[in-house]
C-alpha angles and dihedrals in degrees: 000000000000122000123186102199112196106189127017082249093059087042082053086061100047092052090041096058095045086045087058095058089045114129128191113279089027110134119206115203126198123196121180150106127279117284082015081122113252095131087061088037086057089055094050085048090048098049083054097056091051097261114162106199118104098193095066100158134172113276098225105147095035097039094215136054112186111205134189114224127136082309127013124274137214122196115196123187106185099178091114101052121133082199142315083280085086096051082066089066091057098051090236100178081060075069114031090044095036138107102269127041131293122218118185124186121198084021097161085072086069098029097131088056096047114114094260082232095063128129104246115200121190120194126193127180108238090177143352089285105016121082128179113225114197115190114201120184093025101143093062077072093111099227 
């Protein structure tokens, strides 16, 4: 599935309308350059999943937000990462096997280690406000 999303507002959505279908176990991952739009595609996910919090960030210098929605939701940036090596340390398939949602940016950095049922999103950036946002996998999303 393709998906040209013209505004951040447009890219929310997105996010908030996947984040709505969203069962336990699921893994969202997110695959794009800097500034492509997957930390506004996560608040629109989290929206989706009943997250209050309205400062959802990318957890760049702690690896990994928990957040409390209608499941919980863990929110993995991986763009620091030395190596998967690290993500050992955090007990990630706690996470990624677990009982809430699992977002990880930067995801093709820890791609071998990914559930092989897991919802892969590309973004590019097509202009300075359009980005196109390619899912791949979606249909492992259990609806």
């Amino acid at each position: 599935m393709n998906i040209l999303s013209k505004s951040p507002r447009e890219t929310k959505k997105f996010g908030e309308d996947l984040g709505k279908k969203l069962k336990p176990g699921d893994v969202v991952a997110l695959i794009g350059d800097l500034g492509a739009g997957k930390t506004c595609f996560t608040q629109g996910l989290m929206k989706g999943l009943g997250v209050a919090s309205k400062n959802v960030t990318s957890p760049t210098f702690v690896l990994m937000n928990v957040y409390n929605g209608r499941l919980p939701v863990y929110h993995f940036d991986v763009y620091r990462l030395n190596g998967v090596r690290e993500m050992d340390d955090l007990d990630y398939e706690d996470y990624f096997y677990g009982d809430g949602v699992a977002i990880v940016e930067w995801a093709d950095k820890i791609e071998e280690i990914l559930p092989t049922n897991s919802c892969k999103i590309y973004f590019t950036v097509e202009s300075e406000k359009e980005r196109k946002i390619e899912i791949k996998k979606y249909e492992n999303i259990r609806h």
